[in-house]
C-alpha positions in Angstrom: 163.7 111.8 294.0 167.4 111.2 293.4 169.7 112.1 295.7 171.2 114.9 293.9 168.2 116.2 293.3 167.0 115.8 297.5 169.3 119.1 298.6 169.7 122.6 297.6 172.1 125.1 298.4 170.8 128.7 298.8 172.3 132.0 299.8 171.1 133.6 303.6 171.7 137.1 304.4 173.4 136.9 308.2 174.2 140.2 309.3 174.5 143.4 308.1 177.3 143.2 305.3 177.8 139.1 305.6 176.0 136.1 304.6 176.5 132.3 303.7 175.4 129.5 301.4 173.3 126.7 303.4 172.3 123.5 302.6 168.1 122.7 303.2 166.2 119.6 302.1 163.7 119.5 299.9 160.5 118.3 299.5 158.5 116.0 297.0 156.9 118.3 294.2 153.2 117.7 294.7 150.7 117.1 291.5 150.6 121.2 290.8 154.6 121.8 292.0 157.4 121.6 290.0 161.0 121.0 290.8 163.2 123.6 289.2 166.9 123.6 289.0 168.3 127.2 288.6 170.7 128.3 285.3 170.8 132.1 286.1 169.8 134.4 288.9 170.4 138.2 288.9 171.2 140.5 292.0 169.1 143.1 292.5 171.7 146.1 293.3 169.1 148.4 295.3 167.1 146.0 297.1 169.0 143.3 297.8 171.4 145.8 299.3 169.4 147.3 301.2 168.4 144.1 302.6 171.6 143.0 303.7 172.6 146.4 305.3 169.2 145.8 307.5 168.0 148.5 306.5 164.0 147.2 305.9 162.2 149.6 308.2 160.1 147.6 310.7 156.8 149.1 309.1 157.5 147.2 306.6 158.5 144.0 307.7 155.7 142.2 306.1 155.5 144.0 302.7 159.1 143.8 302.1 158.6 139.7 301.9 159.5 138.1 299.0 157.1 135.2 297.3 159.6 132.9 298.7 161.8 134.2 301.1 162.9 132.1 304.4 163.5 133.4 307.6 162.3 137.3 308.7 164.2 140.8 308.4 166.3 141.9 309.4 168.5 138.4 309.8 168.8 136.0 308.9 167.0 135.9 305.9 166.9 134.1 302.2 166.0 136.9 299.8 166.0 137.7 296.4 163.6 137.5 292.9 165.0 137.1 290.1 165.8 133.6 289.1 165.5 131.2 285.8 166.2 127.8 285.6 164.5 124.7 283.6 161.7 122.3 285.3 163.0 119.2 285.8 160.0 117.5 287.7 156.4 118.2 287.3 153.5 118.4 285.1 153.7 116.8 281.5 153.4 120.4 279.9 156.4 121.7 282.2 159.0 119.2 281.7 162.0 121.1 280.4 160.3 124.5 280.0 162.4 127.7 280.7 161.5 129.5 283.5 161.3 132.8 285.4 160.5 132.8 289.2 160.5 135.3 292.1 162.9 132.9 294.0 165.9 133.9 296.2 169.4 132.7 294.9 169.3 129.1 295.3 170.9 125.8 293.3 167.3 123.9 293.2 163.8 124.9 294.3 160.1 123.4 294.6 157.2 125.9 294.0 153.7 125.4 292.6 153.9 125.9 289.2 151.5 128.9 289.0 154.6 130.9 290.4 156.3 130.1 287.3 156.4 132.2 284.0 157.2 131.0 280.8 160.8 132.6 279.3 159.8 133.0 275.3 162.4 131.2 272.8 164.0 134.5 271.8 164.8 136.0 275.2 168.1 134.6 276.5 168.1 133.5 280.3 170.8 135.6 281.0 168.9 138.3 279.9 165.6 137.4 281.4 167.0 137.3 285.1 165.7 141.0 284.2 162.1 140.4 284.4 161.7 141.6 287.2 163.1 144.7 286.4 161.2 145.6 283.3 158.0 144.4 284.8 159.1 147.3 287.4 159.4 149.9 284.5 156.4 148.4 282.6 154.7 148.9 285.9 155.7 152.4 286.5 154.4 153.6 282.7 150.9 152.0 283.7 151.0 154.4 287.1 151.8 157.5 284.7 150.7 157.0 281.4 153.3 159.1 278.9 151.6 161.2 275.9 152.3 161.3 272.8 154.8 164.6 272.2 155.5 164.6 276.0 159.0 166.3 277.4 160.4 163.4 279.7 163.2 162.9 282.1 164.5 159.9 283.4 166.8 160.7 286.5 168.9 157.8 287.4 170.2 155.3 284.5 170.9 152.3 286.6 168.6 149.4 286.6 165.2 150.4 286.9 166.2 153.9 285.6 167.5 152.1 282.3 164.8 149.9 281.6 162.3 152.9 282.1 163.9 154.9 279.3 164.3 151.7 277.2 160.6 151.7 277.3 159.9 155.1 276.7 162.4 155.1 273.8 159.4 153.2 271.9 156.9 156.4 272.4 156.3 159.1 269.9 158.3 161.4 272.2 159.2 165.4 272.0 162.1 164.8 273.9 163.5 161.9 276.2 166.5 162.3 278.3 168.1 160.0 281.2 170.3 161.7 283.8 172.8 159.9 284.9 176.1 161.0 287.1 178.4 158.1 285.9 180.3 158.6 282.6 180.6 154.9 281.9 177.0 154.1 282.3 176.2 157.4 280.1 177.8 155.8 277.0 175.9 152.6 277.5 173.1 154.0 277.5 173.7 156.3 274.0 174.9 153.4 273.1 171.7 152.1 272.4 170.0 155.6 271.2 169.3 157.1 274.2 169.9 160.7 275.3 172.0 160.1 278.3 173.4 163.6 279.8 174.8 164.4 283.4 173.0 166.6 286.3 173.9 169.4 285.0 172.6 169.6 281.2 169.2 168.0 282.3 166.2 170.0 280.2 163.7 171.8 282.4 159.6 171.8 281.7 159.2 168.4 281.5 155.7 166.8 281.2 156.5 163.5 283.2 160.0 162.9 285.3 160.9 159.4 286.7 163.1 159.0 289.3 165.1 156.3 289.4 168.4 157.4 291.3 168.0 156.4 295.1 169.8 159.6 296.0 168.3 163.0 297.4 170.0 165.2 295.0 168.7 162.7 292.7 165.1 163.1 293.6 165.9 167.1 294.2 166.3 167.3 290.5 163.5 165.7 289.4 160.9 168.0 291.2 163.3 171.3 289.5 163.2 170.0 286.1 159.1 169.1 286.3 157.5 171.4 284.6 154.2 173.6 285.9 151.6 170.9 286.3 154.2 168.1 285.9 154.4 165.2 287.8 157.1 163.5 289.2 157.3 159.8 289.5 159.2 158.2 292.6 160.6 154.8 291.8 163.4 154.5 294.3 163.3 152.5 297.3 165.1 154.1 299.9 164.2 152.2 302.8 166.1 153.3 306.6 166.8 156.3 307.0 164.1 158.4 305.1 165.2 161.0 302.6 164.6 164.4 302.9 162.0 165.6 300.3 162.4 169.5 299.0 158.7 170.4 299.1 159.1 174.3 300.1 159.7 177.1 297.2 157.7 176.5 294.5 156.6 173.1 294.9 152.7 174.1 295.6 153.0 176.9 293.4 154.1 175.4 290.5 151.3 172.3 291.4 153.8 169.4 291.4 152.3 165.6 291.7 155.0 163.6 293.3 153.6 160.2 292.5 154.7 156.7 293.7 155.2 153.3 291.9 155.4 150.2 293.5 155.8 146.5 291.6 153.4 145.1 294.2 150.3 146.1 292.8 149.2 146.5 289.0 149.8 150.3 287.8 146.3 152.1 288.4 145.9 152.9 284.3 145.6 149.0 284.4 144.5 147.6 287.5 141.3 146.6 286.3 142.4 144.8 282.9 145.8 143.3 284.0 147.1 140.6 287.1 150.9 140.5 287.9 151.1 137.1 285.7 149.9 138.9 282.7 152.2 141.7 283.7 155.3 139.4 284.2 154.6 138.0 280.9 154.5 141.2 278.8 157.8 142.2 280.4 159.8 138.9 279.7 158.1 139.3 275.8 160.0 142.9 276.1 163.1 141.6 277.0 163.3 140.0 273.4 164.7 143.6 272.4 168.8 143.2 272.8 169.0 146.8 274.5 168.5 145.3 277.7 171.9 143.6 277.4 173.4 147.3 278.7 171.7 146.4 281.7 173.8 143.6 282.8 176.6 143.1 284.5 179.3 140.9 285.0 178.7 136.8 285.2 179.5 135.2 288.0 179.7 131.4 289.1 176.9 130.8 292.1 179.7 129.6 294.4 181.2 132.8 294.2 178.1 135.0 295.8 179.5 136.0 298.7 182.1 138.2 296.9 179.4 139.7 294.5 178.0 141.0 297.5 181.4 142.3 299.2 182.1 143.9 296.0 178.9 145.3 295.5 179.1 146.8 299.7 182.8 148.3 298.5 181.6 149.4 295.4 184.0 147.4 293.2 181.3 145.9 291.0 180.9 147.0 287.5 177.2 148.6 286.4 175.0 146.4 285.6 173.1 143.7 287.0 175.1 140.9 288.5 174.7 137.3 287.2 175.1 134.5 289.2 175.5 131.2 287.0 174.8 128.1 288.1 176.9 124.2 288.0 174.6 122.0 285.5 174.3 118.7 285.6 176.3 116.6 282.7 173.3 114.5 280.8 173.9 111.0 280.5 176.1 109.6 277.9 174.4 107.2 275.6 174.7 106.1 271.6 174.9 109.5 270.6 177.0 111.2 273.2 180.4 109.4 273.6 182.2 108.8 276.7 184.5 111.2 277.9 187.3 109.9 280.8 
């Protein structure tokens, strides 16, 4: 291995609030590995920040573990998922491909190439840092199915929230609304066609209601807007402390299903059909639609993390998922690529 190529520099949660690039070796790719050097990797704003608060609860030490994360929770640790980069060492039918893998936020990495996944030709590597995220929505419309002519909320417009209604804006709908407190992210999202409304003009008697908003008042509205019947589907991760969960009134009256959706297993309507590779796949063949743009947020170059994350904890980052890019290296000059001094 060149020497370039014999050290990585990857991002370690420290403490609650603070972290630091480090330096590790790495090894030789074996015959199935491949050696990956990273162009993009997104921040995920709700879990990764929960994360560095320390605010896994200890129950869930273990199934809070990403594929490749280093170290254990709450510090230090090196977490994160959402990374694409180009193979520069491995199998024949590898060499050069454009990947996506669940790998924290890291220069270079070596992983067996079944953790790998294929980025298709007309999805953009900044924009597929968001597989992860729409293989979280895809996920959450295989745990409850939408009919066609269903009345359907989306409460929350951020991430997850956003890539929910994205999808649902493909279905023979009645009525589709995302509701969302922030103005800004409001006009992104009607921006693309969807019916983006704050708190208070959200319809009630709704069929199906995702929640998406990480917030009790958030989750308060979705059970009050579910119609009779209706069920409400939890997609928020709130981690330490618990939230409180309004279950009194009419809550058995009315039936209610308060049902939750979880990445880490295939959506029970598939289970039995689908694997998370074939999963992952459809999702990054999704992000071909240019919608998911208004999911993004700023770039920023991978030196820089540290201030991503302080302006993420002080809330000075703008919506959107945050892009880290990464240094490439300059390919050699030769007869058809001058010399530059």
């Amino acid at each position: 291995m060149s020497a370039d190529a014999a050290t990585a520099l990857a991002y370690w949660a420290t403490g609650p609030g603070s972290g630091e690039l480090r330096t590790e070796t790495l090894p030789e790719p074996g015959p199935d590995e491949a050696l990956v050097r990273t162009v993009v990797s997104g921040v995920s704003r709700g879990t990764e920040m929960l994360v560095r608060r320390g605010g896994v609860p200890a129950s869930q030490v273990d199934r809070m573990r990403a594929p490749f994360q280093s170290g254990t929770f709450p510090f230090p640790v090196k977490y994160g998922y959402l990374s694409v980069g180009v193979v520069e060492r491995g199998p024949d039918d590898w060499l050069g491909a454009r990947v996506f893998c669940l790998h924290p936020h890291q220069d270079l990495y070596v992983v067996p190439v079944s953790a790998l996944a294929r980025v298709p030709d007309d999805v953009p590597s900044g924009r597929a840092v968001l597989a992860g995220t729409a293989e979280t929505a895809l996920n959450a419309l295989w745990d409850a199915p939408p009919c066609a002519g269903d009345r359907i909320a989306v409460v929350g417009g951020g991430l997850v929230g956003g890539a929910v209604a994205l999808l649902l804006g493909r279905f023979p709908l009645a009525r589709l609304q995302v509701v969302e407190d922030d103005p800004e992210r409001r006009a992104q999202l009607a921006a693309v066609g969807l019916d983006a409304v704050p708190p208070p003009e959200a319809l009630p008697d709704c069929d199906l209601v995702f929640h998406a908003s990480a917030s009790e008042p958030g989750l308060a509205l979705a059970l009050s807007i579910a119609g009779d019947d209706g069920t409400v589907v939890e997609l928020s991760w709130f981690g330490s402390p618990s939230p409180r969960v309004p279950l009194g009134e009419d809550f058995h009256a009315r039936r209610l299903s308060l049902t939750a959706s979880q990445v880490s297993r295939v959506g029970a309507a598939r289970r039995s059909r689908r694997d998370t590779a074939s999963r992952l796949r459809t999702a990054l063949e999704l992000l071909a639609d240019p919608a998911f743009d208004i999911l993004l947020g700023a770039e920023h170059p991978f030196g820089d993390i540290t201030a991503v994350f302080d302006d993420l904890d002080h809330h000075r980052a703008p919506a959107g998922c945050p892009v880290l890019t990464y240094p490439q290296p300059t390919p050699p000059a030769g007869p058809d690529r001058p010399h530059h001094t």
